[in-house]
N, C-alpha and C positions, 0 to 999 in steps of 0.2 A: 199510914201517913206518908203524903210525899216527900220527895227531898225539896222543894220548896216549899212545903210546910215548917221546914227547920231549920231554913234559910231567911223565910218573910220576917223574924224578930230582928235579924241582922239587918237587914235592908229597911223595916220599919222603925228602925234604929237612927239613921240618918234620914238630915234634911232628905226633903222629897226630890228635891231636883237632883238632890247627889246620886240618889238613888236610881233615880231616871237615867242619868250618864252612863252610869255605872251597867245599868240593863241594856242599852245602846251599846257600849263595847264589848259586853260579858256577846249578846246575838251576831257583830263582826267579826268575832274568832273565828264561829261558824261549828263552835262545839255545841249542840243543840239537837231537840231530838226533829227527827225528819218523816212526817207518818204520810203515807199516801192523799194527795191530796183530793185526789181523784175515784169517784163512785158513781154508778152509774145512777144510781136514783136521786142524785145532787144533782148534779151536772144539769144545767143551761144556756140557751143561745139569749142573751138580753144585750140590747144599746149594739147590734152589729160585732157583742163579741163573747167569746166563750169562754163561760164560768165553772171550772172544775166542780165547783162546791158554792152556797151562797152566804158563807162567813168571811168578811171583810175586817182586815185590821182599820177603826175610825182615824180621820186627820187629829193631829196631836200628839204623836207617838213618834213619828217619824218624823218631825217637821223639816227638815234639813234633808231629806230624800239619802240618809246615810243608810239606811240596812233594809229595804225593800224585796230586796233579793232571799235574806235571811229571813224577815218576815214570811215570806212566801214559804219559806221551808221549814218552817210551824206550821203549816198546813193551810193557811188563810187561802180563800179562794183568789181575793184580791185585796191590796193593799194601796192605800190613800196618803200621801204626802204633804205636810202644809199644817196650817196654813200658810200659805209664801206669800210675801207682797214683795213689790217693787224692789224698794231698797230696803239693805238690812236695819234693825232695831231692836230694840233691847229689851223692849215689854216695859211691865210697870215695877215698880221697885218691889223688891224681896224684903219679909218673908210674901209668897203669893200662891204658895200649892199647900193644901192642908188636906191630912185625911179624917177622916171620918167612918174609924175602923171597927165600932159598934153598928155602924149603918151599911158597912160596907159601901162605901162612898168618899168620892173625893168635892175639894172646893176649889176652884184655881180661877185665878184673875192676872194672868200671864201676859195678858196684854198682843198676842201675834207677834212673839219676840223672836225671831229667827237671823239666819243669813243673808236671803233675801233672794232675789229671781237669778243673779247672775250666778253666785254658787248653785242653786236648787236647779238648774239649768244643767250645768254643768257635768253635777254628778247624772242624772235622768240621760243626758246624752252617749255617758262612758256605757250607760249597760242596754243600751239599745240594742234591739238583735235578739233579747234573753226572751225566754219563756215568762208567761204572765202578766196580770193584770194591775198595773199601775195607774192610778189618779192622781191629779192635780186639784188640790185646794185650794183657791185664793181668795188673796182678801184685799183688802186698802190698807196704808200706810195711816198713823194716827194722825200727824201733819201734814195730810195730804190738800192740796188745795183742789182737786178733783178727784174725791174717791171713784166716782164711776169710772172716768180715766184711767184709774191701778187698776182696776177688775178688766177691762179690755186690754189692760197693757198684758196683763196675766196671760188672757186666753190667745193672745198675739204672741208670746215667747214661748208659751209652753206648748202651742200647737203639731210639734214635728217630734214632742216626746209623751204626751199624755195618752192616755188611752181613754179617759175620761173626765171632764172638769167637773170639782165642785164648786158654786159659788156662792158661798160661804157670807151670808147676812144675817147673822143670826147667835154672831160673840156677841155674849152681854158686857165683854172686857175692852170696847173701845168703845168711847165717847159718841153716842146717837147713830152706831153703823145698824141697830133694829131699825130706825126711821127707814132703812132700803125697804123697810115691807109694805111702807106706804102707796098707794095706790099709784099716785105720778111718779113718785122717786123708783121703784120698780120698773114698771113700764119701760123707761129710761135707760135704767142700770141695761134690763136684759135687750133695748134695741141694741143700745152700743156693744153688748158684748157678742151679739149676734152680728154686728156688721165687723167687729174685731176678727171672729171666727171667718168670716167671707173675705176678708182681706191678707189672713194669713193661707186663703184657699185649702181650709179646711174642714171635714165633719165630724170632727172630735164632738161627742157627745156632752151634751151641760144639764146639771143637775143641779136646781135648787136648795141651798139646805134652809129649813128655817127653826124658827125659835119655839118652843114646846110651851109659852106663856100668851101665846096670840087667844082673842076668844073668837066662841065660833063664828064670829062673823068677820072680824081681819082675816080668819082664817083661808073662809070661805073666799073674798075676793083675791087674798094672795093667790091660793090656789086656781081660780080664774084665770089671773093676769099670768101665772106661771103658762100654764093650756094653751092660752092665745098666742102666747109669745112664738111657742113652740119649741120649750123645754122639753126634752127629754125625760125627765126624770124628775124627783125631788128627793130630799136625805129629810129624814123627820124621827128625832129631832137633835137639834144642841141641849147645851146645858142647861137647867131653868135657874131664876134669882128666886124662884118661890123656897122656903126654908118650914115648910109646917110639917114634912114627914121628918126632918131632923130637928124639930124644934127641942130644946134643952141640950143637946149637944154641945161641948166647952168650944166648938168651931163652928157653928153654925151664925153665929154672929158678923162670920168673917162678909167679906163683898165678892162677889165673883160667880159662877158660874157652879152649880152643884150637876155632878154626875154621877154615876153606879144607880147601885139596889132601889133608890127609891126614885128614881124616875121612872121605871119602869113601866107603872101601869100610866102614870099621866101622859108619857111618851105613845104608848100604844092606845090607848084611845085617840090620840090627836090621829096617830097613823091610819086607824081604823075608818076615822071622819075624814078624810083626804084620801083613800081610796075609792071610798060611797062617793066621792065626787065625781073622781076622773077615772071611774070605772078601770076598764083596760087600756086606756089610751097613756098611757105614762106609765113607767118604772119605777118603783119605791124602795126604798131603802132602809129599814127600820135600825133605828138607833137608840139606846138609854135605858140602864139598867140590865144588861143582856149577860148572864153569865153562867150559863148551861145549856145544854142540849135544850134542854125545856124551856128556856128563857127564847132561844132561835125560835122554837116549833110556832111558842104564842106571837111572837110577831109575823111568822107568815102563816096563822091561822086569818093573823088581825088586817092582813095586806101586802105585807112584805114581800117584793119577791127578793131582795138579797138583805142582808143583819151585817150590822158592825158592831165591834163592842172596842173598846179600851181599858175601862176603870176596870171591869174585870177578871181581867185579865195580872191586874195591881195586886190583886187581893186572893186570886187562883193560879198565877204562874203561866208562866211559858207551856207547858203542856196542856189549855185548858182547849186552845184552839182541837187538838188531834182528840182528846175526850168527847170533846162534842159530834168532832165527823167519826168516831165509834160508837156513840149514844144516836145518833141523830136517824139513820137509815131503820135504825129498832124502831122508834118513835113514830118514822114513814109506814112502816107495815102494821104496827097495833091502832093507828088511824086507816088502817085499809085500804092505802094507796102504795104505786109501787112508784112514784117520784115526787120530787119536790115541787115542780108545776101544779101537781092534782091538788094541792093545799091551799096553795095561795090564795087567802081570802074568804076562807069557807065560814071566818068565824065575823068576817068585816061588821055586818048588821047587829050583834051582839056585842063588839065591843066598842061599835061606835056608839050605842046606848046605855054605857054604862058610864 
């Protein structure tokens, strides 16, 4: 038993967000353990930058860009900030995080409640200089009278401290910000944020994220319109509104966004069918339900070449990141490869058929 095995009744003791603060300052002391992050059968050159390892702390965790640095010394290869919009907000009214500790799963409908671009600025700028890889997650204001405007404003401020942008379409927690996945309203979003990026004269990388409830064929043109644009990347996926792997749960009834264990496999076949697409010409990011070595391996069996997880992380601790880059290089040689490259994708046509 770990010492966070006997610490998670304390912590799942209190509301979730106290909780979350709580895990926020307990990582800024910087009493934490610190495992090498760095293997050579991990390691990767992707998006013009180098990835120790391909385990990513997901946007949501860090939204305020406070402990990214700490992060990184949990072992994560790279760590994602945000979502950040314009000006600060407060999300939607509390209670809005619930778990879901039989499914290993959470529910949250948070609303993109942060500080907002001029703090998340702010701090990303004090540690410029540092070692590793930092993203920028953005999004739109809920009042906003031009979302696609906040998303360019995004990639215009954050452009002299990101290493990489997510553009982030795909909260089920604000008011019709899925419609960005529509055919015109896309298109749109990513010229402006592409003449945003040439105006701030820069190549910061932009990645897609989108929704894990599209069917195959929004899927199919999102992923299109993503390719033409000349997106880099895409993160797949967010949280889904579907509730049938948690159905009977006393919180499944809740509204918002479900993430951990049981995204998992519907996550990774969406991944699987959006590699079959864009072949090697884009970078992917698998996200949902990720929380083992084993959980990493099948996303970049199914496409992946880098994994984020969060939820858990809730429910495995702070040391789940350095177990996995201990488990993970074993997992790389009983598949009979001696890197994380030789994988990516071997299993794409089998789980995008399932």
């Amino acid at each position: 038993m770990s010492g966070y095995d006997l610490l998670r009744p304390v912590l799942f003791s209190l509301d979730p967000e106290a909780a979350h603060k709580l895990a926020l300052k307990a990582l800024a002391t910087g009493i934490h353990p610190r495992p090498q992050r760095r293997h050579p059968a991990l390691s990767q050159k992707l998006l013009g930058l180098d990835f120790p390892n391909p385990i990513g702390m997901a946007a949501g965790f860090d939204k305020n860009g406070e402990v990214p640095d700490a992060l990184l010394a949990l072992g994560f290869g790279f760590t994602e900030v945000g979502t950040v919009t314009p000006k600060p907000q407060a999300g939607n009214p509390r209670p809005r995080v619930f778990r879901l500790p039989r499914h290993r799963a959470m529910i949250n409908r948070l609303g993109f409640n942060g500080e907002g671009a001029v703090a998340v600025h702010r701090r990303l700028a004090a540690r410029k200089g540092r070692p590793g890889i930092v993203g920028v997650n953005v999004g739109a204001n809920k009042d906003a009278a031009d979302r696609v405007g906040d998303y360019a404003a995004g990639i215009y401020r954050f452009a002299d401290v990101a290493d990489y942008f997510t553009v982030n379409i795909s909260s089920p927690n604000t008011p019709g910000l899925r419609d960005l996945h529509h055919e015109v309203a896309l298109s749109e979003l990513l010229s402006r944020i592409f003449e945003a990026r040439d105006l701030a004269k820069s190549k910061v990388p932009i990645l897609l994220k989108i929704a894990p409830d599209l069917d195959d064929e929004a899927l199919a043109a999102t992923t299109e319109i993503a390719l033409r644009s000349g997106v880099e990347g895409m993160v797949v996926s967010n949280t889904t509104i579907a509730r049938e792997a948690v159905a009977g749960d006393p919180a499944a009834a809740e509204t918002g966004g479900l993430s951990g264990a049981p995204l998992y496999h519907a996550s990774t076949v969406m991944l699987a069918r959006v590699r079959r697409i864009v072949g090697r010409r884009m970078v992917l990011v698998g996200v949902g339900g990720v929380e083992s070595a084993e959980t990493v391996l099948g996303k970049l069996l199914a496409g992946a070449d880098l994994v984020q997880f969060y939820t858990g992380m809730v429910y495995a601790g702070p040391g789940l990141p350095a177990r996995i880059l201990a488990e993970l290089p074993k997992l790389l040689a009983r598949e009979g490869v001696a890197s994380v490259t030789e994988i990516v994708g071997r299993d794409t046509e089998a789980w995008a058929g399932s």
